[in-house]
C-alpha positions as a printed Julia matrix, in Angstrom:
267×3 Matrix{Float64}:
 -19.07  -64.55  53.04
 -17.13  -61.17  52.79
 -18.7   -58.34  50.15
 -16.38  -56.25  48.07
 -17.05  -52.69  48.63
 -17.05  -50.8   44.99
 -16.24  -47.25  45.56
 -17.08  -44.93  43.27
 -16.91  -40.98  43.42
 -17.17  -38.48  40.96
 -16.9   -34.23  40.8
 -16.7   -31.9   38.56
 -13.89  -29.25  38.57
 -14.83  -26.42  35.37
 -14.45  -28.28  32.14
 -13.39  -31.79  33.78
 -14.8   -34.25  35.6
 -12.98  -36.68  38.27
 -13.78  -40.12  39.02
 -12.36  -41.77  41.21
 -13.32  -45.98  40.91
 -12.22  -49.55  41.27
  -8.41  -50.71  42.34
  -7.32  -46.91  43.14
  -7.78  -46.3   40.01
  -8.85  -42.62  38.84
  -9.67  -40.7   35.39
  -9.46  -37.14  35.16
 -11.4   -36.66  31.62
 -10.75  -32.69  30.28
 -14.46  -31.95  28.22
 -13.83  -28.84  25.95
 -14.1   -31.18  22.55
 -12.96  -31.41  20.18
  -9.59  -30.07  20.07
  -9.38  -29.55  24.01
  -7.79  -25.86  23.59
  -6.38  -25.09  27.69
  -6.4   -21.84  29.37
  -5.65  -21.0   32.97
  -8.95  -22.08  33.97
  -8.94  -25.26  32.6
  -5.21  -26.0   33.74
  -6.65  -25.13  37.64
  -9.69  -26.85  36.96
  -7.46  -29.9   35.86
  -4.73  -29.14  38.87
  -7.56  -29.28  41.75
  -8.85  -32.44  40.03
  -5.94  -34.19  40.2
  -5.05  -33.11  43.93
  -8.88  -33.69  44.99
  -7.89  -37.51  43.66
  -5.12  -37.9   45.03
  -6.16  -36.74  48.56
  -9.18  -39.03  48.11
  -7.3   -42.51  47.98
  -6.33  -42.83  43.93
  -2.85  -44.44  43.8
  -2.73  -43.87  39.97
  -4.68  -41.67  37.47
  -5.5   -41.69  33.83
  -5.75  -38.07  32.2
  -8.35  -38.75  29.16
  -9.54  -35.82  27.2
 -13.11  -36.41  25.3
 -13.83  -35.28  21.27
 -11.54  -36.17  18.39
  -7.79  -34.62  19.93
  -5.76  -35.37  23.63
  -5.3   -31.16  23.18
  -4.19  -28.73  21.09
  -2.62  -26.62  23.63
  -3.5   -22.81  23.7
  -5.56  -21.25  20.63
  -3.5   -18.58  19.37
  -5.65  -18.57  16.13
  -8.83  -17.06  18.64
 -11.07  -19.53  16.45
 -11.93  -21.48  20.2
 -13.67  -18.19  21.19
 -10.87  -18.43  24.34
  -8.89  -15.53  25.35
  -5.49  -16.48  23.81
  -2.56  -16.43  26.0
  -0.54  -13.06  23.74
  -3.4   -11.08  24.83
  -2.84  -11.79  28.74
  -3.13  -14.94  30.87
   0.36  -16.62  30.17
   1.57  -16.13  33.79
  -1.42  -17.68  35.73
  -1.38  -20.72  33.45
   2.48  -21.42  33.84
   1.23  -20.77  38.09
  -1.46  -23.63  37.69
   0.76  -25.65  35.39
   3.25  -25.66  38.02
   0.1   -27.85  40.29
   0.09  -30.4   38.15
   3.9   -31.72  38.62
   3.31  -31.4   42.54
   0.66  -34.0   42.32
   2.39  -37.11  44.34
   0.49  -40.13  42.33
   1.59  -41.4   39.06
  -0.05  -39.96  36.1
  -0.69  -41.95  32.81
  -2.13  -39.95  29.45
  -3.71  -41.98  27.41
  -3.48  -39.47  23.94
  -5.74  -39.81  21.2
  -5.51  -37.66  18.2
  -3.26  -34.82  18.52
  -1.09  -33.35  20.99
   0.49  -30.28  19.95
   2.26  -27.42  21.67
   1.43  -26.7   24.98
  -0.84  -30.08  24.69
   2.36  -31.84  24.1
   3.89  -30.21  27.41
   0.46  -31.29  29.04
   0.98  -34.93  27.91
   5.08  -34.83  29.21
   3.9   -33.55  32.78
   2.38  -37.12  33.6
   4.62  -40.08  34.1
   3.52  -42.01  31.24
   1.86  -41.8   27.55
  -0.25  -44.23  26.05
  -0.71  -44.21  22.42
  -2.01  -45.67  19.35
  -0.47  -45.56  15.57
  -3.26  -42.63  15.21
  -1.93  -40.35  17.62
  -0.07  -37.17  16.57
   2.67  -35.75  18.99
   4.21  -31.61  17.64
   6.09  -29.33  19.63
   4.31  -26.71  16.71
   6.14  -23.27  18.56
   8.78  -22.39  15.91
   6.06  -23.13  13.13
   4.37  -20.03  14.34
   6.99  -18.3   15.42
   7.31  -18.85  19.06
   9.33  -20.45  22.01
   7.95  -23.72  23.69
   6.43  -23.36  26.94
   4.71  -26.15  29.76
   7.71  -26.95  30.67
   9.03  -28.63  27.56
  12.78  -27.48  28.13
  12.49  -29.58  31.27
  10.25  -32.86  30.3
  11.13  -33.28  26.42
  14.5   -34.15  26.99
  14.28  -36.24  30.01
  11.91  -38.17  27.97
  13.19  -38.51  24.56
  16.99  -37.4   24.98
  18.71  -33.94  24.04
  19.08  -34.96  20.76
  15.12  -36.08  19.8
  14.15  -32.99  22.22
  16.03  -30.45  19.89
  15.03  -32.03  16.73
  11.35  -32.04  18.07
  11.56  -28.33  18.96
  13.62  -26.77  16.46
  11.79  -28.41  13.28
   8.48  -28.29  15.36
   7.29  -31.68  13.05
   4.73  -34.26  13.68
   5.47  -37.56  14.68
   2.93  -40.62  15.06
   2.45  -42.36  17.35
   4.61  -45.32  16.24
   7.93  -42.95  16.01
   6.89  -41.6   19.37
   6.83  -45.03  20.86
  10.44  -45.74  19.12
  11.7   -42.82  20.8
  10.36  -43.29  24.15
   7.77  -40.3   23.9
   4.79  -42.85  24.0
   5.72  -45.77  26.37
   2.8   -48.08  25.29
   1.09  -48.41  21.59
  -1.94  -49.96  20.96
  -4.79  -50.04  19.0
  -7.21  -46.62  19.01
 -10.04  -48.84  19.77
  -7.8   -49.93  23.36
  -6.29  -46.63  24.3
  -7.8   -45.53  27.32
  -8.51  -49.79  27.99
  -4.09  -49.73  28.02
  -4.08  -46.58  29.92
  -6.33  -47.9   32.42
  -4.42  -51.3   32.69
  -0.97  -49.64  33.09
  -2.44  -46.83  36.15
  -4.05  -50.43  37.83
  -0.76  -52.16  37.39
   0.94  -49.06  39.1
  -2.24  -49.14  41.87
  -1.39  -52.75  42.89
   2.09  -52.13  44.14
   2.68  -51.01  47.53
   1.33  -47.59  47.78
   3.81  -45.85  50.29
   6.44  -47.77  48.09
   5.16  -46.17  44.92
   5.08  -42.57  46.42
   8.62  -42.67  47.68
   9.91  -44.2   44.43
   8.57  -41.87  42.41
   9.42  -38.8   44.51
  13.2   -40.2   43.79
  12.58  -40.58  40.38
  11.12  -36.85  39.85
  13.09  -35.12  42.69
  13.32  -31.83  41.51
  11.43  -31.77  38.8
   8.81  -29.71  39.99
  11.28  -27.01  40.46
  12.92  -27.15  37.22
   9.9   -26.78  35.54
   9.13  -24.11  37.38
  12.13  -22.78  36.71
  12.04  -23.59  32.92
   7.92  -21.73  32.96
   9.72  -18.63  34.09
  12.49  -18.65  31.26
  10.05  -19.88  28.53
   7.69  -17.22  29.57
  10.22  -14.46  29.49
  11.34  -15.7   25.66
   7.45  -15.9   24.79
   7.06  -12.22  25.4
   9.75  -11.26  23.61
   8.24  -12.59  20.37
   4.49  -12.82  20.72
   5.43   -8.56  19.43
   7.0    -9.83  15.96
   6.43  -10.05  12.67
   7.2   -13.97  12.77
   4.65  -14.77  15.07
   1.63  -12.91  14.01
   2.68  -14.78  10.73
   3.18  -18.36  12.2
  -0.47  -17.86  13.89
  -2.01  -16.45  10.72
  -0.67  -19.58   7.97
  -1.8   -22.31  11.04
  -5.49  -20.39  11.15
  -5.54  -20.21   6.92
  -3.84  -24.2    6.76
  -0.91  -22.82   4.53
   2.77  -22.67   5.21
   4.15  -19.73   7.08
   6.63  -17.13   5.23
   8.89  -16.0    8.4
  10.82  -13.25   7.66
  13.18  -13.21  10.48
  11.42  -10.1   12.19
């Protein structure tokens, strides 16, 4: 009579916890609810997670975030209490952000509520998205004034096309979740009540093929794209300094903190 051996192993890295469970199957959960609001910390904290699972046997991981939102990228509004990323920080998180595509398992998000900005580059750096009809997906950065960052140049088009990417990033609108899904930013939709339940499903499905098999497919599949968004941090950084200074931007952060539209004035 043979025994099957559950393993089950859990740590904490900052603001999220790593478990690592049945069929190879692991969950990074990020717990600063409920809007999730990254900073470098949290980034590393999420990078080392995701390498400490991967060196421990997971063959596929679900990023989950806990509270009401997947993330809301970086606060520029300062209402989180973080230090926000104009005032110092930028570099390091584009450094750590850069850990998270050299992470050799498949990733699947499983995105409730919102994903917006930088939260929206978070969500493109795994492999997959799971979503529901509730699920909000906004590249936000010309809203307040700003160029996209997280690698978005690089992962928004090779996910949705050129023509979806620039639409996404120039109008900086919300989509749900069912337009995502018809455009290929969300590659499963389900019911809210299932998310993480699909996300789970699709990282097992992923777990059961051939390990070694999965690794070298994938590293085909992404070749390069580690670099390039490495590359693409460096540019979008280099844009983001030049207008975190105007006019635009301190007016595209102060209509998102006071809910209004903004009033750019092209300075």
């Amino acid at each position: 009579m043979s025994t099957e051996v559950v393993r089950l192993a859990i740590k904490t890295f900052g603001d999220v916890t790593a478990t690592l469970g049945e069929q190879d199957v692991a969950v990074a959960e990020i717990n600063r609810p409920p809007d999730n609001y990254f900073d470098a910390a949290l980034i590393g904290s999420l990078a080392d997670a995701l390498h400490w699972l991967q060196r421990d046997g997971a063959r596929a991981i679900v990023l989950s975030s806990a509270g009401k939102n997947f993330c809301a990228g970086a606060d520029f509004t300062g209402r989180s209490g973080q230090t926000r990323l104009s005032d110092g920080g930028a570099g390091e998180l584009y450094e750590q952000a850069f850990r998270l595509f050299q992470v050799p398992v498949p990733v699947v998000a499983a995105v409730q509520g919102a994903a917006v900005g930088g939260g929206l580059g978070l969500a493109c750096a795994a492999d997959f998205r799971v979503a529901s009809p509730q699920s909000r997906f906004s590249a936000n950065f010309a809203k307040i004034g700003l160029h996209q960052g997280f690698a978005l140049s690089v992962t928004l088009p090779a996910i949705v096309g050129q023509q979806h990417a620039a639409e996404l990033l120039y109008t900086g609108k919300r989509i749900g979740g069912e337009e995502a899904a018809r455009i290929g930013l969300a590659d499963r939709l389900v019911g809210t009540d299932n998310l993480r339940g699909a996300a789970h499903e699709l990282a097992a499905e992923i777990a059961s093929a051939a390990p070694l098999a999965v690794r070298a497919i994938r590293a085909t599949m992404r070749d390069g794209v580690a670099d390039r968004a490495r590359a693409a941090m460096a540019r979008e950084l280099s844009e983001q300094q030049q207008l975190w200074p105007t006019a635009d931007f301190a007016e595209g952060v102060k209509a998102a903190a006071e809910r209004r539209p903004p009033r750019f004035a092209g300075r």
